[in-house]
C-alpha positions as protocol buffer text, in pm:
chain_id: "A"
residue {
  index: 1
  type: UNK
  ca { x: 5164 y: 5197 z: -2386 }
}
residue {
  index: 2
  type: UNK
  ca { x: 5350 y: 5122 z: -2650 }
}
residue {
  index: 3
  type: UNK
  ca { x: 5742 y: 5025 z: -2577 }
}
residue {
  index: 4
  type: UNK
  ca { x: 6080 y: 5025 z: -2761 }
}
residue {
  index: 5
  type: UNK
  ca { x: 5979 y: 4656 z: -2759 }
}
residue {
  index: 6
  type: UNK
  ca { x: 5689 y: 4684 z: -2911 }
}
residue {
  index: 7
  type: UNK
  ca { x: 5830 y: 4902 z: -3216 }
}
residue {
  index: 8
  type: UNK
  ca { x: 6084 y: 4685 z: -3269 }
}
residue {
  index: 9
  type: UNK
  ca { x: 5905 y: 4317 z: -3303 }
}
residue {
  index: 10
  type: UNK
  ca { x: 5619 y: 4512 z: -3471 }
}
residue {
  index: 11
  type: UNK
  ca { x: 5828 y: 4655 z: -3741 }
}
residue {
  index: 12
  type: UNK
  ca { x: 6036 y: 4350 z: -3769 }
}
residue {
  index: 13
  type: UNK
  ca { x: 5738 y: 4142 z: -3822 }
}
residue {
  index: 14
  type: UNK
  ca { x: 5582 y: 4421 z: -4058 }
}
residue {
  index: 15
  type: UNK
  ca { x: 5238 y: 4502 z: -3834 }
}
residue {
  index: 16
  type: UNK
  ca { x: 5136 y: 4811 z: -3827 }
}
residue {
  index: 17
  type: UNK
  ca { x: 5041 y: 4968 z: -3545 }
}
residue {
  index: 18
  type: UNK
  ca { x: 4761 y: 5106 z: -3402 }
}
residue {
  index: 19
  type: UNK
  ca { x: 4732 y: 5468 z: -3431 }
}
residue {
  index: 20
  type: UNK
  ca { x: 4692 y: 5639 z: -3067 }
}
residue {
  index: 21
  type: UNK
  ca { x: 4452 y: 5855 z: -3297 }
}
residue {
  index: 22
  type: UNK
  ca { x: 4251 y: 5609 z: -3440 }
}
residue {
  index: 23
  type: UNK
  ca { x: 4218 y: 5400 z: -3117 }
}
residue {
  index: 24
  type: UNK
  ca { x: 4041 y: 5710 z: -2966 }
}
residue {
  index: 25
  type: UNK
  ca { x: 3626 y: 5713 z: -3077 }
}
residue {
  index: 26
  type: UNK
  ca { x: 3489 y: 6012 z: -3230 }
}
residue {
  index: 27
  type: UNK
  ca { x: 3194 y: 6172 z: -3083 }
}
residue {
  index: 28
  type: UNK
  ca { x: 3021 y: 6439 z: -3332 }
}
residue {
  index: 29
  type: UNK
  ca { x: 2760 y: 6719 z: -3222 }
}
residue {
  index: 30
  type: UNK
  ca { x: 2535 y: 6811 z: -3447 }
}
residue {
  index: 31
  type: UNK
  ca { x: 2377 y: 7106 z: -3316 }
}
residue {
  index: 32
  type: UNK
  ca { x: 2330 y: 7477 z: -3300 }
}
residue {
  index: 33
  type: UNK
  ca { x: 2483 y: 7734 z: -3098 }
}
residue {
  index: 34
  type: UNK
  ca { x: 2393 y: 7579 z: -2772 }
}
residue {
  index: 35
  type: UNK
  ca { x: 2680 y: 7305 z: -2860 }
}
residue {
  index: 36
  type: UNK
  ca { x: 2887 y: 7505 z: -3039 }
}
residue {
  index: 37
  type: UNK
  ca { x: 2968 y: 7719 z: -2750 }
}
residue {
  index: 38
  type: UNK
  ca { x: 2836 y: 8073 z: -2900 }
}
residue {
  index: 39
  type: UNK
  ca { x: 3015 y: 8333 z: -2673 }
}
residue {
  index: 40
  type: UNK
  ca { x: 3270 y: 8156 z: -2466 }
}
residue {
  index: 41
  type: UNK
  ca { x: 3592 y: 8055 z: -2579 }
}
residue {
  index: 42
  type: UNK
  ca { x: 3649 y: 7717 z: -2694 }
}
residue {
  index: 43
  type: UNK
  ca { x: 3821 y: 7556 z: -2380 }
}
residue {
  index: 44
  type: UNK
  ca { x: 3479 y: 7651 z: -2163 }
}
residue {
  index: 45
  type: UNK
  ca { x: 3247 y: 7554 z: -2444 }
}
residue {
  index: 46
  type: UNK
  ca { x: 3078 y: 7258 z: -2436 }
}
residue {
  index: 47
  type: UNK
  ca { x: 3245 y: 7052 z: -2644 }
}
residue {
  index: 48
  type: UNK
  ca { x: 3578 y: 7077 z: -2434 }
}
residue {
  index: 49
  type: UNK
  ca { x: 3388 y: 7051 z: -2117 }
}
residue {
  index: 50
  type: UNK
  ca { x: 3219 y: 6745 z: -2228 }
}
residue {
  index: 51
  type: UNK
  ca { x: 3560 y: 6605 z: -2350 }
}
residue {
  index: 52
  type: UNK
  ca { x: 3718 y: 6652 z: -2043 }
}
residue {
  index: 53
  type: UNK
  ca { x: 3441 y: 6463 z: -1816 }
}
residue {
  index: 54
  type: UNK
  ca { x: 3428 y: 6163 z: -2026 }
}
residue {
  index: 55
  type: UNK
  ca { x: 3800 y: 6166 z: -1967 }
}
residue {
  index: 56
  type: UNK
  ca { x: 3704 y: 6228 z: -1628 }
}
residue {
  index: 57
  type: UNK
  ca { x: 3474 y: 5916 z: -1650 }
}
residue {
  index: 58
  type: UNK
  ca { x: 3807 y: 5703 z: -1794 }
}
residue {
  index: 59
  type: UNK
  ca { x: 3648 y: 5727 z: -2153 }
}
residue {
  index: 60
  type: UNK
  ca { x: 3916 y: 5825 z: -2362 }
}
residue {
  index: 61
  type: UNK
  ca { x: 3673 y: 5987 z: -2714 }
}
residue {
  index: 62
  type: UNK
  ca { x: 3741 y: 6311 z: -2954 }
}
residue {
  index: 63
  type: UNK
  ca { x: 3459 y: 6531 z: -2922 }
}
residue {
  index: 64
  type: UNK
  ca { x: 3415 y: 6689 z: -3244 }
}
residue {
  index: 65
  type: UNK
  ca { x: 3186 y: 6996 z: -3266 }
}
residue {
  index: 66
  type: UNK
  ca { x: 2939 y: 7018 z: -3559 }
}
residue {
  index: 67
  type: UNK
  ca { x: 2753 y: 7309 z: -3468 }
}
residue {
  index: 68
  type: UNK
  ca { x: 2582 y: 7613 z: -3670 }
}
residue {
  index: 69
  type: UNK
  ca { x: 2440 y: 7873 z: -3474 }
}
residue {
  index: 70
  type: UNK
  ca { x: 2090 y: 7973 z: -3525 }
}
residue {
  index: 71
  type: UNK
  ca { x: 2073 y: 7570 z: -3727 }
}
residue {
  index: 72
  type: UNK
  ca { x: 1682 y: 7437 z: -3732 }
}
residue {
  index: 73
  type: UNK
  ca { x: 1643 y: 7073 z: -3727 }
}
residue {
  index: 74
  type: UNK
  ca { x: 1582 y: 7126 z: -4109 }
}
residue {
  index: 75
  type: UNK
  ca { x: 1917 y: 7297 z: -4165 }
}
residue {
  index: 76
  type: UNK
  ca { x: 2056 y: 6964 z: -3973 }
}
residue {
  index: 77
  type: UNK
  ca { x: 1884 y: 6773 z: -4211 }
}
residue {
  index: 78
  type: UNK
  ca { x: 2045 y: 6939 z: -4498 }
}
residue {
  index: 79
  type: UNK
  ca { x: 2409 y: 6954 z: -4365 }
}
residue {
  index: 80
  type: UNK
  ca { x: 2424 y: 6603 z: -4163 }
}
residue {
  index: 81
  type: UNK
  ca { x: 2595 y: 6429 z: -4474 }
}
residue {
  index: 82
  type: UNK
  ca { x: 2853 y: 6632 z: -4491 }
}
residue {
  index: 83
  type: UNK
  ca { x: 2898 y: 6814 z: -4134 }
}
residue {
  index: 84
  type: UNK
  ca { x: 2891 y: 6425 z: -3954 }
}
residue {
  index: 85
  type: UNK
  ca { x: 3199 y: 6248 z: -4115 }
}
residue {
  index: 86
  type: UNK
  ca { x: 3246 y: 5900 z: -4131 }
}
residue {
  index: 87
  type: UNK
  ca { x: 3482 y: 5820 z: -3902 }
}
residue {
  index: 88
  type: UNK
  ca { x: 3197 y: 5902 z: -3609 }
}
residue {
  index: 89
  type: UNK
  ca { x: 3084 y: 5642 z: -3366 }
}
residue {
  index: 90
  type: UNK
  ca { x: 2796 y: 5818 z: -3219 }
}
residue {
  index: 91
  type: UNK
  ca { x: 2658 y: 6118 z: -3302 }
}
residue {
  index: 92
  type: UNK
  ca { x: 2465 y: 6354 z: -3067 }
}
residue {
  index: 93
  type: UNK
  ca { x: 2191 y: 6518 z: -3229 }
}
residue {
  index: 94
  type: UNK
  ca { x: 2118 y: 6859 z: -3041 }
}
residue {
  index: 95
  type: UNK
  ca { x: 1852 y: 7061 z: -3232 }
}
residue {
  index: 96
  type: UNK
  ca { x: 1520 y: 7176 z: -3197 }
}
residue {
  index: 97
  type: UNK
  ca { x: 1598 y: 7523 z: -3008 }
}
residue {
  index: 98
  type: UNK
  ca { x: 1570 y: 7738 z: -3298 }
}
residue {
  index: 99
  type: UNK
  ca { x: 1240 y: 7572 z: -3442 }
}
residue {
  index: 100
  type: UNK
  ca { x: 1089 y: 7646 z: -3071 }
}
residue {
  index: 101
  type: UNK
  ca { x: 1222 y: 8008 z: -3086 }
}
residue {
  index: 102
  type: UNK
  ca { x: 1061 y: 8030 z: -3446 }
}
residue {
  index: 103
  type: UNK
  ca { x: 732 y: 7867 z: -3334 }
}
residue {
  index: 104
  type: UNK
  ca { x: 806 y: 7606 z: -3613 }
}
residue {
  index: 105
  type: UNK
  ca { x: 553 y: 7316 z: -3640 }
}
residue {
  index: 106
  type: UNK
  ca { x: 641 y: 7003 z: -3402 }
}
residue {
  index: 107
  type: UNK
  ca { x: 523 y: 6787 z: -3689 }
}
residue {
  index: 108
  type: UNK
  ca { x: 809 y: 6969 z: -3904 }
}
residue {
  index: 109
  type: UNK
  ca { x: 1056 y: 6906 z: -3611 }
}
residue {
  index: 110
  type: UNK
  ca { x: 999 y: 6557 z: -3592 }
}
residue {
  index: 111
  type: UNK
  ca { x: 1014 y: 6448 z: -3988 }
}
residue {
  index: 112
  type: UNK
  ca { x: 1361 y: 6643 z: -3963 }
}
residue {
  index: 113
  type: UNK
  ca { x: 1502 y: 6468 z: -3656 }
}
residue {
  index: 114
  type: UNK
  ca { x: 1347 y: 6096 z: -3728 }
}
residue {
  index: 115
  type: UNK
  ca { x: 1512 y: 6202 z: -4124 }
}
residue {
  index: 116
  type: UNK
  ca { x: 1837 y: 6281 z: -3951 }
}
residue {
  index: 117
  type: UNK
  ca { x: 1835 y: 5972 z: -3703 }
}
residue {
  index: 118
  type: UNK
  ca { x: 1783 y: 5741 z: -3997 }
}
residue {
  index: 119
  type: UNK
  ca { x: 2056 y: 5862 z: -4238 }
}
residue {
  index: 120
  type: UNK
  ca { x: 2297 y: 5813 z: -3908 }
}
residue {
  index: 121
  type: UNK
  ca { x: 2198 y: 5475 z: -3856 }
}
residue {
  index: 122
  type: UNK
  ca { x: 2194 y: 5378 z: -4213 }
}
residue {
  index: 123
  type: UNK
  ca { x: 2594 y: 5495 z: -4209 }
}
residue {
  index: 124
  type: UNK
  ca { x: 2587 y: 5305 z: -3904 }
}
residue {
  index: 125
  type: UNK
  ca { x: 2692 y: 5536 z: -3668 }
}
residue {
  index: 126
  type: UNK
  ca { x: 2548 y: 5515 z: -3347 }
}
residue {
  index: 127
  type: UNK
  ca { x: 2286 y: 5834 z: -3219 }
}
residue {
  index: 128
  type: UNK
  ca { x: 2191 y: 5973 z: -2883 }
}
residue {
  index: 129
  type: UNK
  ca { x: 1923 y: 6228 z: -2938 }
}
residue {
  index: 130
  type: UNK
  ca { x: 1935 y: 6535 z: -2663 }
}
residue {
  index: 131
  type: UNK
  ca { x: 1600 y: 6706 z: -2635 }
}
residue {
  index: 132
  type: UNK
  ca { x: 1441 y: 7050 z: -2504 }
}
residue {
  index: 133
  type: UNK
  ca { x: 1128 y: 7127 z: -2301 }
}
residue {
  index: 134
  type: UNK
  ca { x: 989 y: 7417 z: -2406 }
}
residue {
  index: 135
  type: UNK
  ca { x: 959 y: 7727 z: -2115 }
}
residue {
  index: 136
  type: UNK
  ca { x: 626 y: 7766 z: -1911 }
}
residue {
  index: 137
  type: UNK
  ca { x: 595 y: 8074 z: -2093 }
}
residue {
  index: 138
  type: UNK
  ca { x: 544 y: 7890 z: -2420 }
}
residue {
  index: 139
  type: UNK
  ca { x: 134 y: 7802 z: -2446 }
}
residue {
  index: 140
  type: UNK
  ca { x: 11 y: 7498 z: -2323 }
}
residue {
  index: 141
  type: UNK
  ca { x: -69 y: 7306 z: -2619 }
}
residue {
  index: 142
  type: UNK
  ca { x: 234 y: 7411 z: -2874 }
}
residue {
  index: 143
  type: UNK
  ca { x: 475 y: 7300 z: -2592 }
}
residue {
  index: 144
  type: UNK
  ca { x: 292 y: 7012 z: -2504 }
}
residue {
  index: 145
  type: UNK
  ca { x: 354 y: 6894 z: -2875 }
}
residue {
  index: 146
  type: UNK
  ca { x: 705 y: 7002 z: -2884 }
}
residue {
  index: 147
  type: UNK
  ca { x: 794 y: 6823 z: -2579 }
}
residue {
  index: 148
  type: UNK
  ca { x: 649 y: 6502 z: -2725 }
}
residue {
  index: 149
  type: UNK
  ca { x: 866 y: 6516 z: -3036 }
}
residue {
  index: 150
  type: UNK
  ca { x: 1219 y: 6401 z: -2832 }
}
residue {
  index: 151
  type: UNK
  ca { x: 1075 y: 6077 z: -2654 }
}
residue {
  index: 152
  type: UNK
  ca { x: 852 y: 6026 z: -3007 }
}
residue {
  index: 153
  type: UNK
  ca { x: 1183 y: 6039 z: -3182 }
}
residue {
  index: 154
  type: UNK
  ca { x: 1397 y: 5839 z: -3024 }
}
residue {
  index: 155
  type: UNK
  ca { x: 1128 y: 5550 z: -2915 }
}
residue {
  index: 156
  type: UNK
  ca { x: 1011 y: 5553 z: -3293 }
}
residue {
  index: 157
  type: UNK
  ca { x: 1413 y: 5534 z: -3394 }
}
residue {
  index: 158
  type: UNK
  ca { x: 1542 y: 5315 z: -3118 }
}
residue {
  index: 159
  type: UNK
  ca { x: 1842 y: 5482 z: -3029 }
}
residue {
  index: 160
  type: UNK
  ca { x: 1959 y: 5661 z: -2721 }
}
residue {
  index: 161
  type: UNK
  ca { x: 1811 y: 5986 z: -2565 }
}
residue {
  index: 162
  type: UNK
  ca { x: 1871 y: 6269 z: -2297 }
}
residue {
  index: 163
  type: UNK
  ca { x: 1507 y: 6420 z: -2214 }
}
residue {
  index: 164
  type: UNK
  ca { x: 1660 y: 6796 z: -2192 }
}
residue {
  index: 165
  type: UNK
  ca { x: 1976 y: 6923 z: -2256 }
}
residue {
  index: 166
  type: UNK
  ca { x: 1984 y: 7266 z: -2072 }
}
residue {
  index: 167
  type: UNK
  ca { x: 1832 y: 7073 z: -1751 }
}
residue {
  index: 168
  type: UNK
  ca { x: 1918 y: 7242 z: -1441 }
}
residue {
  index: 169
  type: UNK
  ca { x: 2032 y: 7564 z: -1670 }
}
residue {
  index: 170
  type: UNK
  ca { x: 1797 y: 7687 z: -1859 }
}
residue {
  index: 171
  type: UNK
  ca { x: 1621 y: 8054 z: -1700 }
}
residue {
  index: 172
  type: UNK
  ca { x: 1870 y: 8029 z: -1436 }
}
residue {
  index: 173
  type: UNK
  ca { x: 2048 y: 8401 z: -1471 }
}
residue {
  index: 174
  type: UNK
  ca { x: 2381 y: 8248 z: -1317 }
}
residue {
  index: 175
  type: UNK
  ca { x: 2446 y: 7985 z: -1553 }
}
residue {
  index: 176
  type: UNK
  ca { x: 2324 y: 8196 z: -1844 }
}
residue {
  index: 177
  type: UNK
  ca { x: 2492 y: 8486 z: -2055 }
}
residue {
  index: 178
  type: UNK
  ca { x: 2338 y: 8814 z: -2058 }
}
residue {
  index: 179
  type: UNK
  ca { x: 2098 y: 8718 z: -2327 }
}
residue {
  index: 180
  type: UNK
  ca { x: 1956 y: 8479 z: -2116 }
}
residue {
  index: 181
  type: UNK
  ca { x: 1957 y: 8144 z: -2404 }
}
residue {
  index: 182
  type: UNK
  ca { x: 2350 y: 8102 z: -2394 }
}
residue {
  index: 183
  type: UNK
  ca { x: 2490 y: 7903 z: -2112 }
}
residue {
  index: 184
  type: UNK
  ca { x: 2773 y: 8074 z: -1990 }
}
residue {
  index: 185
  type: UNK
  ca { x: 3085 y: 7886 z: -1869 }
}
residue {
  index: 186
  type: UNK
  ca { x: 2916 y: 7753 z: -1557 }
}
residue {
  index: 187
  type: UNK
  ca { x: 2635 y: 7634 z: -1733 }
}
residue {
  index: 188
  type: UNK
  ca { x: 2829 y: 7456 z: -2004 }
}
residue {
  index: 189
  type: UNK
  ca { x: 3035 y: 7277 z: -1758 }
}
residue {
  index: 190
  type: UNK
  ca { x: 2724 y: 7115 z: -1573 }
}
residue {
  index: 191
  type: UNK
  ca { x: 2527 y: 7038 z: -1927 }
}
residue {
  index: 192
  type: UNK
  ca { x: 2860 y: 6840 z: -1989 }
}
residue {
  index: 193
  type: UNK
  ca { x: 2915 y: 6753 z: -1659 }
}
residue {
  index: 194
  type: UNK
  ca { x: 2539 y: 6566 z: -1641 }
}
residue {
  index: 195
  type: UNK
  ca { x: 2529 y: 6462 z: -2020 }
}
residue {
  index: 196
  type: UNK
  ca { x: 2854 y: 6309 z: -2030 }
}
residue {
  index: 197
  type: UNK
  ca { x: 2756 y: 5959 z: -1821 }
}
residue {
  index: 198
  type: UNK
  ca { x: 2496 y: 5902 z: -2130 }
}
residue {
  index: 199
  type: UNK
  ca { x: 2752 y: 5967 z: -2381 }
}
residue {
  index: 200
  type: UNK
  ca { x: 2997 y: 5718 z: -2176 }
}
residue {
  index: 201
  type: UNK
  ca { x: 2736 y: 5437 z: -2181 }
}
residue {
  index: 202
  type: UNK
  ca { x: 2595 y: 5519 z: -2567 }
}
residue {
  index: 203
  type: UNK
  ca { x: 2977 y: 5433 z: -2658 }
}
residue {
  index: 204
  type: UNK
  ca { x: 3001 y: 5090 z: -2493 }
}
């Protein structure tokens, strides 16, 4: 903490100080609706959730949402530049759901995510990649080869990953809104609560 002290040799000495603000790291989403919290307000949506257990953890970050719902991994592609600013230490990437719900190739998703993953790490910002298993009801050999793009990805790209993000939530009607995709605020709460020991040890 910073004391009447402090201020007072600091200023006398001309140092500036460090900003409280700036001190804390900046954790960016890029994702869909999943991480953006579609249908809940904003204190039980992910993002808050998962800033509250890394602060539960004793990491101080600012989680900073980047989320478009109904995004593709090719509409990440497209916005990353812009929607990821500079300031971020690591960046979660969190697409792929909407490609599986359009039956998009897997060879698609994964030029779009490695394509993402390497403009992050080119602006040197660190990346933990959060992937999706597709549901049993999905055939065999499409989710096979979506499953395979996540652990491709971030093997291929060397950074950090979370094999599913809606582990432990997804087709469970309790943790779900009506529409059964959307976690409700149950559901977001243990995505963050389980996600957020990655995102502690991605920031060390």
């Amino acid at each position: 903490m910073l004391t009447r002290r402090n201020l007072i040799a600091a200023a006398a000495l001309s140092v500036p100080l460090p900003s409280l603000a700036a001190a804390r790291p900046v954790v960016s989403i890029l994702g869909d609706s999943i991480t953006a919290g579609f249908g809940l307000p904003a204190s039980a949506a992910f993002p808050a959730r998962l800033q509250a257990e890394l602060g539960r953890l004793g990491k101080t970050a600012t989680i900073r949402p980047a989320g478009v719902s109904g995004d593709t991994t090719a509409g990440g592609l497209a916005r990353v530049d812009f929607s990821v600013q500079r300031d971020t230490r690591l960046c979660i990437v969190a697409l792929g759901g909407n490609d599986l719900l359009r039956g998009l190739k897997p060879s698609a998703t994964r030029a779009n995510l490695e394509a993402i993953v390497r403009r992050l790490k080119a602006r040197k910002i660190k990346v933990l990649l959060a992937g999706l298993t597709a549901p049993p009801a999905i055939g065999g050999g499409y989710a096979r080869e979506f499953n395979a793009v996540f652990p491709a990805v971030a093997k291929a790209q060397g950074v950090a990953f979370y094999p599913n993000l809606l582990a432990g939530v997804a087709g469970l009607t309790k943790l779900n809104q009506r529409d059964g995709i959307h976690p409700n605020a149950q559901g977001a709460a243990l995505i963050a609560q389980r996600l957020a020991p990655v995102v502690a040890r991605a920031l060390t």
